[in-house]
N, C-alpha and C positions, 0 to 999 in steps of 0.2 A: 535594549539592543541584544540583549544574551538571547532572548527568546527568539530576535530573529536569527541569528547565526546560527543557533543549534536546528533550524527548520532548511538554512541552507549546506551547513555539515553533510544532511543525510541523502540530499541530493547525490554526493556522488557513491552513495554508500550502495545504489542495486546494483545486485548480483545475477551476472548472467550465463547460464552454461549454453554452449555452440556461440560463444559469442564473437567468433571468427566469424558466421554467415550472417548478426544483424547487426543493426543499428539501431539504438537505444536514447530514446529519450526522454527523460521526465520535468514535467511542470509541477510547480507547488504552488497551489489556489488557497485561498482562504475565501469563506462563506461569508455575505454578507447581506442582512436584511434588510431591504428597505420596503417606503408604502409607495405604492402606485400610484397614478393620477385619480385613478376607483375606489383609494383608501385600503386597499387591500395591502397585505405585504406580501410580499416574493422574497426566495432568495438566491440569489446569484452567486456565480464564481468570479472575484477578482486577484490579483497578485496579490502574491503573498508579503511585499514590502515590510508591514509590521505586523506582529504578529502579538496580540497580548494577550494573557491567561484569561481560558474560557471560549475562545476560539475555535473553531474547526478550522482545520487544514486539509485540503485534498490533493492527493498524492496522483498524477496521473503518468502512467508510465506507456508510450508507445514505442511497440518496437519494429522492426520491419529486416526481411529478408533481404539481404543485397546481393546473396549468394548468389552463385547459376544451379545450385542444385536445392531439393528442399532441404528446412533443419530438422533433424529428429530430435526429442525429446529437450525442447526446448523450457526451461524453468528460471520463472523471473523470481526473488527473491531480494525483500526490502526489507533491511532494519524498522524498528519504531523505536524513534528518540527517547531516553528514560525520562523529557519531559514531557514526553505525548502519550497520549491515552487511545487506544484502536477504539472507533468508535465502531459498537456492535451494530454487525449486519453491512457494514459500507462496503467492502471489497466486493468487486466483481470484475469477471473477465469472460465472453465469452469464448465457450469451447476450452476452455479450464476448469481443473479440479482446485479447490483455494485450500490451502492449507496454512496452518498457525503453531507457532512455536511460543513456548515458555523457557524452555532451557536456553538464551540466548543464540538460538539456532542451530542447534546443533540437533535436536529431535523435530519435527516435523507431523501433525495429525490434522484430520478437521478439527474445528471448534469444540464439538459436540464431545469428543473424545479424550481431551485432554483435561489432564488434573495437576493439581499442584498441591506441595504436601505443607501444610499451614498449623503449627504446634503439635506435630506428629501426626495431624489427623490430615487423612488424604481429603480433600474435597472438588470439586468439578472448580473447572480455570474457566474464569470471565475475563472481560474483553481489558481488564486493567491487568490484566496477568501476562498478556501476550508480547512478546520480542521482536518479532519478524512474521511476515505476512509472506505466502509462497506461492505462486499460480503456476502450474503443471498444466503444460496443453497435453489434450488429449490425441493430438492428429500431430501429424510434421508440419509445417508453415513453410508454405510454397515459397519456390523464389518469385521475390517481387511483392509477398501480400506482407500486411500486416497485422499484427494484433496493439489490443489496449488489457492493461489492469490497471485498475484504481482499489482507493481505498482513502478513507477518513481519518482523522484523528484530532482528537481534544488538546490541547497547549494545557498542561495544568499551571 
């Protein structure tokens, strides 16, 4: 049960700026394989009810304009639980720029950019290093449209 409550904790944990013009919502899925009638496997999103280590979690966030006027610079901004793991490559949003934090959010870079300093030696930060997942739209969001960001992560 801890593992599921800390999957619902983070629920209310995104952060939103102009969040006077939207409306916010996110789903937490978890991954699940099964085989086909063709013997194949798939896999699918179901609720996240329980959650046990080793798992993927999908974080889906949609947010939409309620405003009458566009939002500028709107950025969504999610914790990752300290028992979840960012599974590398999952975040997307279009028409955002996705950025990743290691300082518990308080700095902000791509992926590719970010470092953490480990026995004094600086070395490049992977996806078990990261705190918070950030999508930066690039345009305002009209009133009335919508966007989505997702993103992954491992239950360890």
């Amino acid at each position: 049960m801890k593992y599921l409550m800390s999957v619902i904790l983070i629920l209310a944990a995104v952060a939103v700026q102009a969040q006077d013009h939207l409306d916010v919502h996110t789903t937490v899925q978890k991954e699940e394989v099964i085989v086909n009638a063709a013997g194949e496997t798939e896999t699918r999103l179901v609720p996240a009810e329980v959650v046990v280590p080793g798992e993927t979690v999908v974080y889906t966030i949609v947010f939409r304009n309620i405003g009458d006027e566009p939002a500028d610079n709107v950025v969504i901004t999610n914790p990752i639980a300290e028992d979840l793991m960012y599974r590398d490559g999952s975040a997307f949003g279009p028409g955002m720029n996705i950025e990743f934090s290691v300082d518990g959010g308080v700095t902000f870079a791509p992926a590719n950019e970010l470092t953490v300093v480990e026995d004094v030696e600086v070395r490049p930060a992977t996806a078990s290093d990261f705190t918070h997942v950030r999508w930066v739209m690039q345009n305002d969001l009209q009133a009335g449209a919508q966007g989505v960001a997702r993103f992954a992560a491992i239950l360890e």
